[in-house]
Biotite code that builds the C-alpha atoms (Angstrom):
import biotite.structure as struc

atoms = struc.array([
    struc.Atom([57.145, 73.590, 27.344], chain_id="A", res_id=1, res_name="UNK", atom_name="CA", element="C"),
    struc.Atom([58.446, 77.588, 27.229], chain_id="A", res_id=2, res_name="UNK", atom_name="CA", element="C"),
    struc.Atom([56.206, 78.030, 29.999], chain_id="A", res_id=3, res_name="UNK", atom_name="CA", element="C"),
    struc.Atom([57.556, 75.482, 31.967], chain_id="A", res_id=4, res_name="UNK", atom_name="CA", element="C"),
    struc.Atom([61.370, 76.573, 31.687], chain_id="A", res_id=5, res_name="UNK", atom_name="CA", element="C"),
    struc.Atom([60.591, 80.197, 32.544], chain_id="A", res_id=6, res_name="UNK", atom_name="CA", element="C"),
    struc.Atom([58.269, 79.395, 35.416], chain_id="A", res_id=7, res_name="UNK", atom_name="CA", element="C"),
    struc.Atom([61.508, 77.150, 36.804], chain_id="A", res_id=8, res_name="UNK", atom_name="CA", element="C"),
    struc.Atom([63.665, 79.726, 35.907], chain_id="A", res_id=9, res_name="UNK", atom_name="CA", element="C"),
    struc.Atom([61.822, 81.912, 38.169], chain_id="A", res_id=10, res_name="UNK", atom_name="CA", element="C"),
    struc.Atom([61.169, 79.707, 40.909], chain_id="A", res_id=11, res_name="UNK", atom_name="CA", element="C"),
    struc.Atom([65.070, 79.189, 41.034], chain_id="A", res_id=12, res_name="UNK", atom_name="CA", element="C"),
    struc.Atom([65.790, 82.967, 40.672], chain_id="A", res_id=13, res_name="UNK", atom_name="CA", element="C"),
    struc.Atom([63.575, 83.301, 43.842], chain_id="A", res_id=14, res_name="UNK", atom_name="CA", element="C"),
    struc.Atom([64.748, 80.755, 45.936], chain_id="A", res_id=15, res_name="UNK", atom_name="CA", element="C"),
    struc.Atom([68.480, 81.918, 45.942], chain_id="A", res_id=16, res_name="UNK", atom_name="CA", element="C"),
    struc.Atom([67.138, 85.545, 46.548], chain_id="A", res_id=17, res_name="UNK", atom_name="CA", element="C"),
    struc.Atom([65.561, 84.134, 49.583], chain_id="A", res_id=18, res_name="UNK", atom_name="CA", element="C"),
    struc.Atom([69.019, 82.237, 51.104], chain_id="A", res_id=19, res_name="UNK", atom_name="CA", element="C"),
    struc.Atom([70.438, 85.489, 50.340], chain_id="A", res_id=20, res_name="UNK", atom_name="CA", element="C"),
    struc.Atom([68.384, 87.597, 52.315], chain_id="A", res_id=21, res_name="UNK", atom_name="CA", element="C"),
    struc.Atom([68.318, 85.040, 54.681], chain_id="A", res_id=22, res_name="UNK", atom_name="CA", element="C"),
    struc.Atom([72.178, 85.330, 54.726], chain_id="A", res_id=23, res_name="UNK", atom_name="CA", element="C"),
    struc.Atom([72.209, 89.258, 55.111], chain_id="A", res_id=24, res_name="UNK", atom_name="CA", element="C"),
    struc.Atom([70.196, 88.811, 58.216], chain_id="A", res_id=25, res_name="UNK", atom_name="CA", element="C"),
    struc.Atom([71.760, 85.870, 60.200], chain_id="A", res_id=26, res_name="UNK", atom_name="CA", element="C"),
    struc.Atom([74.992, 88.063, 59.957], chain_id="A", res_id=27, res_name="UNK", atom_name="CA", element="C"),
    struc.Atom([72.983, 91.157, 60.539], chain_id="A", res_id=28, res_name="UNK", atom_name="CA", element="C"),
    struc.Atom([72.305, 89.427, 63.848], chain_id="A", res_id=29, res_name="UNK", atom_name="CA", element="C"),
    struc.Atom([75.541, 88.260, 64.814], chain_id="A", res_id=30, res_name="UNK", atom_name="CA", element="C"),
    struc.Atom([76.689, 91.267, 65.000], chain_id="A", res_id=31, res_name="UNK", atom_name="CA", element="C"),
    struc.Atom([77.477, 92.499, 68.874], chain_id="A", res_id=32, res_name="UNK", atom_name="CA", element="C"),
    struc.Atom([76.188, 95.956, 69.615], chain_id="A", res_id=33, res_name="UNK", atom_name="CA", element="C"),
    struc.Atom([78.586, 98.410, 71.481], chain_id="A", res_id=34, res_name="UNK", atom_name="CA", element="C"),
    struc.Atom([76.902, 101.892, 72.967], chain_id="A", res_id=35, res_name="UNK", atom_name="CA", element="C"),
    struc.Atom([78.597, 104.676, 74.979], chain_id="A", res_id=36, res_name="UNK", atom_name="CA", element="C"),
    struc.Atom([77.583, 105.353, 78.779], chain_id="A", res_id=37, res_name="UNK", atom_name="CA", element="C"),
    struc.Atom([75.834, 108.347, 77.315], chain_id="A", res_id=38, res_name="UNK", atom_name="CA", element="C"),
    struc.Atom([73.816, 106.551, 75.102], chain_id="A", res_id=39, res_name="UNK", atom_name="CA", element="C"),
    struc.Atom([73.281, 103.781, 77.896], chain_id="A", res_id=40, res_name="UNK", atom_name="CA", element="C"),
    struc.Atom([71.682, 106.497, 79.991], chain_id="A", res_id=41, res_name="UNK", atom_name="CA", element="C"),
    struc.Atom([69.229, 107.896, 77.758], chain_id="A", res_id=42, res_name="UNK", atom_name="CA", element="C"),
    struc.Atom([67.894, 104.857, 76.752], chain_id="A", res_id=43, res_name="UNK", atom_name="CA", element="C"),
    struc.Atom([66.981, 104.238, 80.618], chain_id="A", res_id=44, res_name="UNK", atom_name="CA", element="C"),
    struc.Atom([69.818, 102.134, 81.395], chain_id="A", res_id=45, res_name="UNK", atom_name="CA", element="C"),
    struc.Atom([72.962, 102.408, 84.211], chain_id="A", res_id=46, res_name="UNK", atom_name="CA", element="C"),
    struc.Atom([76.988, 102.060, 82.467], chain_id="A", res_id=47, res_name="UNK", atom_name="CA", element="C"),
    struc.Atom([78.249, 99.311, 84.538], chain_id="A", res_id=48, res_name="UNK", atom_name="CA", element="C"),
    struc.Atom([81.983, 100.448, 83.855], chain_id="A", res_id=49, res_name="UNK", atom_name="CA", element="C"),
    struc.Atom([83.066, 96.835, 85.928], chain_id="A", res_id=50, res_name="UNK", atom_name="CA", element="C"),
    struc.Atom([81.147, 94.826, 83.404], chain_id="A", res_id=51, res_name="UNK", atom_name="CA", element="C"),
    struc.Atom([81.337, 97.265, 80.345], chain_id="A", res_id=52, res_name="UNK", atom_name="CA", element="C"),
    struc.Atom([77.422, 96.451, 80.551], chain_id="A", res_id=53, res_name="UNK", atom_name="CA", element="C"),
    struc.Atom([74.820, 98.865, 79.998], chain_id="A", res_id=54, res_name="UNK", atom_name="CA", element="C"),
    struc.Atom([72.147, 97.523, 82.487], chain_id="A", res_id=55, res_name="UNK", atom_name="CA", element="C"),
    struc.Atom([68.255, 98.156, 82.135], chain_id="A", res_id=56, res_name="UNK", atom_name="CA", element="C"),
    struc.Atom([66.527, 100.725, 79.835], chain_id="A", res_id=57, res_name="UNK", atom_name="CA", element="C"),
    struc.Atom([66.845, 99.739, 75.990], chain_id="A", res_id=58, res_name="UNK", atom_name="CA", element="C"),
    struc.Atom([70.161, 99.072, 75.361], chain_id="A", res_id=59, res_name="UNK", atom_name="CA", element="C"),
    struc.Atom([69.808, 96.065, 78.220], chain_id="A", res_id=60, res_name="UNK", atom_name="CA", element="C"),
    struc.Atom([72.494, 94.024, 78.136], chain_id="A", res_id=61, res_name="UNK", atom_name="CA", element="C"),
    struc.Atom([74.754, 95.618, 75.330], chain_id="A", res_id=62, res_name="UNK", atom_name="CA", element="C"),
    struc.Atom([78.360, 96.278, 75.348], chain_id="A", res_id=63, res_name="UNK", atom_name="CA", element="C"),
    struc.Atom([79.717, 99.659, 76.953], chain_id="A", res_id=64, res_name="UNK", atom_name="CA", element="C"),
    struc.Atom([82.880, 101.251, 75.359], chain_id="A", res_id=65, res_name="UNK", atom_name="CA", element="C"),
])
């Protein structure tokens, strides 16, 4: 019977971990990334000051301030 609460307790203690962690990295995602032109650059890409895009190389796509 011991056995049985602990091994719940546990079971519970790692399933709100889990939808925690879970939590940290939706919002992790959410999260738009800005670069400067400089950066743009030497990750491959072109500033497109019109669009405040940085377009191609790694930062494809991502916000230019």
């Amino acid at each position: 019977m011991r056995i049985r609460r602990i091994l719940a307790a546990v079971i519970a203690t790692a399933a709100l971990a889990g939808l925690g962690l879970t939590g940290v990295a939706t919002a992790a995602q959410g999260a738009p990334s800005v670069v400067t032109p400089s950066e743009c650059r030497q990750g491959g890409g072109m500033a497109d000051l019109a669009d405040n895009l940085c377009k191609g190389g790694t930062h494809d796509g991502e916000q230019v301030d």
